[in-house]
C-alpha positions as CSV (number, residue, x, y, z in Angstrom):
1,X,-1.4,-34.2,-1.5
2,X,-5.1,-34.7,-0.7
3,X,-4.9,-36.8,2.0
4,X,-1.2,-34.4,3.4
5,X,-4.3,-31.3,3.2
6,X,-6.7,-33.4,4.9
7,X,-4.9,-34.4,7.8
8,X,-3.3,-30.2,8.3
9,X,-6.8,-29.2,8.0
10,X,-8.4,-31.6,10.7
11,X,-4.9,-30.1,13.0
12,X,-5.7,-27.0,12.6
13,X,-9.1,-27.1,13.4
14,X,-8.6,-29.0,16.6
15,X,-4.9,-27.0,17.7
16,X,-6.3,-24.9,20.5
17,X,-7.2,-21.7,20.2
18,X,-6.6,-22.0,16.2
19,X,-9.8,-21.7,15.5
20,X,-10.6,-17.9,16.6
21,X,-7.4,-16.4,15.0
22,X,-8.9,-15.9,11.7
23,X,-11.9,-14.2,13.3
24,X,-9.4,-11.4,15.3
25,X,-7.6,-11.2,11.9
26,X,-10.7,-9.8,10.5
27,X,-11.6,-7.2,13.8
28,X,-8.2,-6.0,14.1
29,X,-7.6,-5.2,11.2
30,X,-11.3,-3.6,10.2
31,X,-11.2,-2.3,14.0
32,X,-7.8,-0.4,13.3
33,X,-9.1,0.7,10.1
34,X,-12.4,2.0,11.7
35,X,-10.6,3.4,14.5
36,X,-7.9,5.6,11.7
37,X,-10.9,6.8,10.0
38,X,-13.0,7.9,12.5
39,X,-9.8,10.2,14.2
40,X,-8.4,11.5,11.5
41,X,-9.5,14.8,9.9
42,X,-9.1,16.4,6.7
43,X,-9.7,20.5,7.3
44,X,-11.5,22.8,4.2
45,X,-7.9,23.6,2.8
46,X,-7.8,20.2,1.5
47,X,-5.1,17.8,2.7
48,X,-2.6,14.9,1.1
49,X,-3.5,12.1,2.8
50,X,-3.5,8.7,0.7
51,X,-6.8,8.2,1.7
52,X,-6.7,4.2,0.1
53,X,-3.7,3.8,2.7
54,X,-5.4,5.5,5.5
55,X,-8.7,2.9,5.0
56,X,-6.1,-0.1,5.3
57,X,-3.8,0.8,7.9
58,X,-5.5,-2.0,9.9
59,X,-3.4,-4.4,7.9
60,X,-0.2,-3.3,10.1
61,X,-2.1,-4.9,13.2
62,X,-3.8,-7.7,11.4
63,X,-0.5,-9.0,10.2
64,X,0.2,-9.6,13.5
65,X,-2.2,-12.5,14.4
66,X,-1.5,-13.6,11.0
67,X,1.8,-14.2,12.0
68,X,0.7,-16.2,15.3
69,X,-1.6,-18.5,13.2
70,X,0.8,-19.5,11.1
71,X,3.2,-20.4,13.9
72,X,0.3,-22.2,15.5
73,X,0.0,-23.9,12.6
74,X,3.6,-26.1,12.8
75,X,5.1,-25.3,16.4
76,X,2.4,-26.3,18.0
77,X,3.1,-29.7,17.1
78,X,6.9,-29.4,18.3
79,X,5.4,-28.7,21.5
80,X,3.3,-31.6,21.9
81,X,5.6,-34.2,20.2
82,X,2.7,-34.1,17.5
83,X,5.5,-33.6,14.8
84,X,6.3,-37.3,15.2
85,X,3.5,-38.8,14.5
86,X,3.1,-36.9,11.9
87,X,5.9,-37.4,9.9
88,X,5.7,-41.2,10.6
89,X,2.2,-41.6,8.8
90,X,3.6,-39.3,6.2
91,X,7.1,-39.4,5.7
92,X,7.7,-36.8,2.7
93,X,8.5,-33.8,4.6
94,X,8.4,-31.7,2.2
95,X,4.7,-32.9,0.7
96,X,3.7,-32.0,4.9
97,X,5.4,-28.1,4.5
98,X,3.7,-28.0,1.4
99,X,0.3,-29.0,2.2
100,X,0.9,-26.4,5.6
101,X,1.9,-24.0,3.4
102,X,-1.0,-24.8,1.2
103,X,-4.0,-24.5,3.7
104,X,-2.3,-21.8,5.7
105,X,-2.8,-19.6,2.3
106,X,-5.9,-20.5,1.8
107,X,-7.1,-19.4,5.3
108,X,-5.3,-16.3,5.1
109,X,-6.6,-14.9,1.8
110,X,-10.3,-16.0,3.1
111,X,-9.9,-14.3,6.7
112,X,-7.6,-11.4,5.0
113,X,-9.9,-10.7,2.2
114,X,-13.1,-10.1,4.1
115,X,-10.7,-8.1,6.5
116,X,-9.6,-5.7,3.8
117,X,-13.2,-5.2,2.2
118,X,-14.4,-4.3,5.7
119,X,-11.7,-1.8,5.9
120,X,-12.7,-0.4,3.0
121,X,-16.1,-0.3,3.5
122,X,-15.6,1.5,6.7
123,X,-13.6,4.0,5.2
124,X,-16.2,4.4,2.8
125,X,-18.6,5.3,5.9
126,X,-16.5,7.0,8.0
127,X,-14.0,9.3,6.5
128,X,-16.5,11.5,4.6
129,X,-17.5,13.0,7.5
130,X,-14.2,13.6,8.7
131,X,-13.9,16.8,5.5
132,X,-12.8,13.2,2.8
133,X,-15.0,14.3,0.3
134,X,-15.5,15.3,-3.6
135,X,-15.1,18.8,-2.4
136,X,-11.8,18.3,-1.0
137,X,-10.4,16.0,-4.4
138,X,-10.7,12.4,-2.2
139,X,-13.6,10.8,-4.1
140,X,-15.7,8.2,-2.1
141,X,-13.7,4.9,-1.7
142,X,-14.6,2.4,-4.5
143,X,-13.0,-0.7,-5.9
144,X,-14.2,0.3,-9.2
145,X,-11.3,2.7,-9.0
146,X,-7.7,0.8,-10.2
147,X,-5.4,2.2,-7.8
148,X,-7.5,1.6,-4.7
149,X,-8.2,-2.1,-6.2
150,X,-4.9,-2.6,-6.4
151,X,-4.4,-1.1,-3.1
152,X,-6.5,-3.8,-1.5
153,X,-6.0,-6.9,-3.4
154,X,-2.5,-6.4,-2.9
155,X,-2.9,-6.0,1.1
156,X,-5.0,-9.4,0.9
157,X,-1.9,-10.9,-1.2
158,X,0.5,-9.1,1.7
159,X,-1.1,-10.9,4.7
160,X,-0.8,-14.2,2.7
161,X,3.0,-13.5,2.1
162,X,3.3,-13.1,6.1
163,X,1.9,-15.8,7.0
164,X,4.2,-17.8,4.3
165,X,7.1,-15.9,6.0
166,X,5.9,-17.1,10.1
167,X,5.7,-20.5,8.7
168,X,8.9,-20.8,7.1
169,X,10.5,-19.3,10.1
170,X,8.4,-21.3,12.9
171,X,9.2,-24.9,10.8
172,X,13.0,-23.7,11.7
173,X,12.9,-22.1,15.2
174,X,10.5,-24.6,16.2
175,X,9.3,-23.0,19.3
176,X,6.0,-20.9,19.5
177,X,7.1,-17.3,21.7
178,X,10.8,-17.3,19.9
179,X,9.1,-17.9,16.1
180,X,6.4,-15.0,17.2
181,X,9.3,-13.1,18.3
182,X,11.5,-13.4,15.6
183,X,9.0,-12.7,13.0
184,X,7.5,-9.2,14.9
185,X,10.9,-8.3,15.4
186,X,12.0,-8.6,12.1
187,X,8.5,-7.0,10.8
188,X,8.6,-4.1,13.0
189,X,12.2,-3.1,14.1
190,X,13.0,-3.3,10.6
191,X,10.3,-1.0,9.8
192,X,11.1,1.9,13.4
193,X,14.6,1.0,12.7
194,X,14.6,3.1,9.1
195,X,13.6,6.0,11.0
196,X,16.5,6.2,13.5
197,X,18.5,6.4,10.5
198,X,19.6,10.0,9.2
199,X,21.6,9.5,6.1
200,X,18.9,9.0,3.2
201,X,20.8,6.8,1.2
202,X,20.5,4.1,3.6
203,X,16.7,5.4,4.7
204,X,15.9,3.7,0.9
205,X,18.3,1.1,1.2
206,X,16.7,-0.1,4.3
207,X,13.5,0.6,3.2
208,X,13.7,-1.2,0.2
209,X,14.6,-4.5,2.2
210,X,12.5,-4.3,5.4
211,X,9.4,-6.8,4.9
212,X,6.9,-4.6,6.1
213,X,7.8,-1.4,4.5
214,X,8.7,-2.9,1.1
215,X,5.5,-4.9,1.0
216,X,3.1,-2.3,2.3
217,X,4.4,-0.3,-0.7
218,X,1.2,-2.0,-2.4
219,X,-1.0,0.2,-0.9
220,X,0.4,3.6,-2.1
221,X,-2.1,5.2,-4.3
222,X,-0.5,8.7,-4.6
223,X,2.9,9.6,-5.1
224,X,4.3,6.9,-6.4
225,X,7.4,8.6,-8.0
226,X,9.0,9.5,-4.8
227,X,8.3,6.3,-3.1
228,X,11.9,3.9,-3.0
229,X,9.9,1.1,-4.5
230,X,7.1,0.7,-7.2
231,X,4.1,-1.3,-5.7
232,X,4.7,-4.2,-6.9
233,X,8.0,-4.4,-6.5
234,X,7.3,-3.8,-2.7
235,X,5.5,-6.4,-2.4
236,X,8.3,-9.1,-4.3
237,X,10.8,-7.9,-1.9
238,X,8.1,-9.5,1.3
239,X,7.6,-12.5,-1.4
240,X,11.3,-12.9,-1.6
241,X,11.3,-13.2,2.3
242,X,9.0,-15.5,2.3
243,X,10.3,-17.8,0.0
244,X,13.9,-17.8,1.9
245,X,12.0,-18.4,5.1
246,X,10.6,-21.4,3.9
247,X,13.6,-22.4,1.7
248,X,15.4,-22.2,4.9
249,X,12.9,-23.9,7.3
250,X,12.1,-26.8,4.5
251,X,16.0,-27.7,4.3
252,X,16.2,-28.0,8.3
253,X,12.9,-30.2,8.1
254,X,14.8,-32.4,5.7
255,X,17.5,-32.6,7.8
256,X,17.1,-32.5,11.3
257,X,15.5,-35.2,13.5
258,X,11.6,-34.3,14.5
């Protein structure tokens, strides 16, 4: 597995344009987090936002170039005929999906993890002068505090799960634009989709399996009764997605020609 880790790693590094995408993980998602706090307001009457939530609401946008990293990470070898070579000089394919799978984790939860503590942080900064303070019952954002720890270590473990999902589903669409397109679609029209519904028996049916909904659950730090999914449970229903993705893209590797 060492030298399947080496060789991904060395690919990754050189696949152009591969190299930034960690970097715009990190200022989209702390930009979009910034760029909540700083607009939204809390008035001297008090309000009910989730104000954990409202610091990592960048997540929604950094998911997105998650998503094309990962893709990056397999399809751009289907494009190049790279895949071929590859699987000559190493012929278990499933010890190559592995080891992608592997390093694509690792770079997530580094790039993901300092995204999430510089949301946090500027939530910290910004939304007390936007009325977020002691006065008005939203205490300054900590990680000291369990909920909001929660809150973020589970958006760190959420961005890992997508990019485990845009893997499994690139390793079986092969192609860069239709694997990006497929995995935004199913992230985001799953998500507008529950609002076009009106019957609210299937609003927390779909809820409870759209990806992005389900797993952003994590985040929720106040009113957790009403919400159609614990937390945790949210964010099993992305890690079940994940796992078929790459169930299902592992099986076509087996079987199909490169």
């Amino acid at each position: 597995m060492r030298r399947h880790l080496h060789a991904e790693w060395t690919k990754l590094r050189t696949v152009p344009g591969a190299g930034w995408l960690p970097f715009a993980v990190v200022a989209l998602t702390v930009g979009g987090s910034a760029a909540a706090a700083a607009t939204v307001t809390c008035p001297p009457a008090g309000c009910a936002y989730d104000v954990p939530r409202l610091s990592l609401i960048g997540v929604q946008l950094g998911q997105a170039v998650v998503a094309i990293l990962a893709v990056v990470a397999i399809s751009g070898e289907y494009g190049t005929g790279m895949i071929r070579t590859t699987l000559t000089a190493m012929p278990c394919r499933t010890a190559v999906l592995a080891a992608k799978a592997l390093l694509l984790t690792g770079v997530t939860l580094a790039a993901g993890t300092v995204a999430v503590l510089g949301s946090v942080l500027a939530g910290r900064l910004l939304l007390p002068g936007n009325g977020f303070t002691p006065a008005h019952d939203h205490p300054l954002l900590s990680l000291a505090d369990a909920p909001t720890l929660r809150a973020a270590a589970g958006s760190v473990l959420y961005l890992a799960l997508i990019a485990l999902f845009s893997l499994g589903v690139a390793v079986a669409v092969r192609d860069s634009a239709t694997a990006i397109g497929v995995v935004l679609g199913v992230l985001y029209l799953s998500s507008i989709t529950i609002y076009l519904v009106q019957d609210p028996d299937w609003q927390r049916l779909l809820y409870r399996v759209s990806p992005m909904n389900a797993g952003l659950t994590v985040q929720a730090t106040t009113g957790l009764s009403t919400l159609p999914l614990s937390p945790w449970a949210g964010l099993g229903v992305l890690a079940a997605w994940a796992a078929a993705a790459l169930l299902g893209g592992g099986l076509l590797l087996r079987r199909r020609d490169a």
